[in-house]
C-alpha positions, 0 to 999 in steps of 0.5 A: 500500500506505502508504494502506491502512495509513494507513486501518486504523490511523485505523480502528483508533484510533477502535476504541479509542478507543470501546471505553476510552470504554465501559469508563471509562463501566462503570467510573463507577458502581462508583466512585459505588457506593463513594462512596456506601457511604463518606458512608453510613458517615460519616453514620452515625458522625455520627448517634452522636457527636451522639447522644452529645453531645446525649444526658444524662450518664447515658446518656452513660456507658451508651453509653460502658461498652456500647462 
């Protein structure tokens, strides 16, 4: 009887061990997907703040008094 129980809880194991392997794989991409949004958003605030340093005193002041 100790054997068949040592076989299901080997099978078992292994179970698990497949099924948090494939939910940790599902779980990479949202994690990429937030990522990404967050350097899309830091890229975009970089673009502004070097705009507005490269950019003419006039035009300086206009984008500050728009914001």
């Amino acid at each position: 009887m100790d054997f068949w129980i040592y076989i299901v809880a080997i099978v078992a194991i292994g179970t698990v061990g497949e099924i948090a392997k494939k939910w940790l794989a599902l779980q990479k991409p949202k994690q990429n997907a937030d990522d990404t949004a967050r350097v899309d958003a830091m890229e975009e605030r970089l673009r502004n703040l070097e705009r507005i340093v490269t950019d003419k005193r006039s035009h300086l002041n206009d984008q500050i008094d728009s914001l």
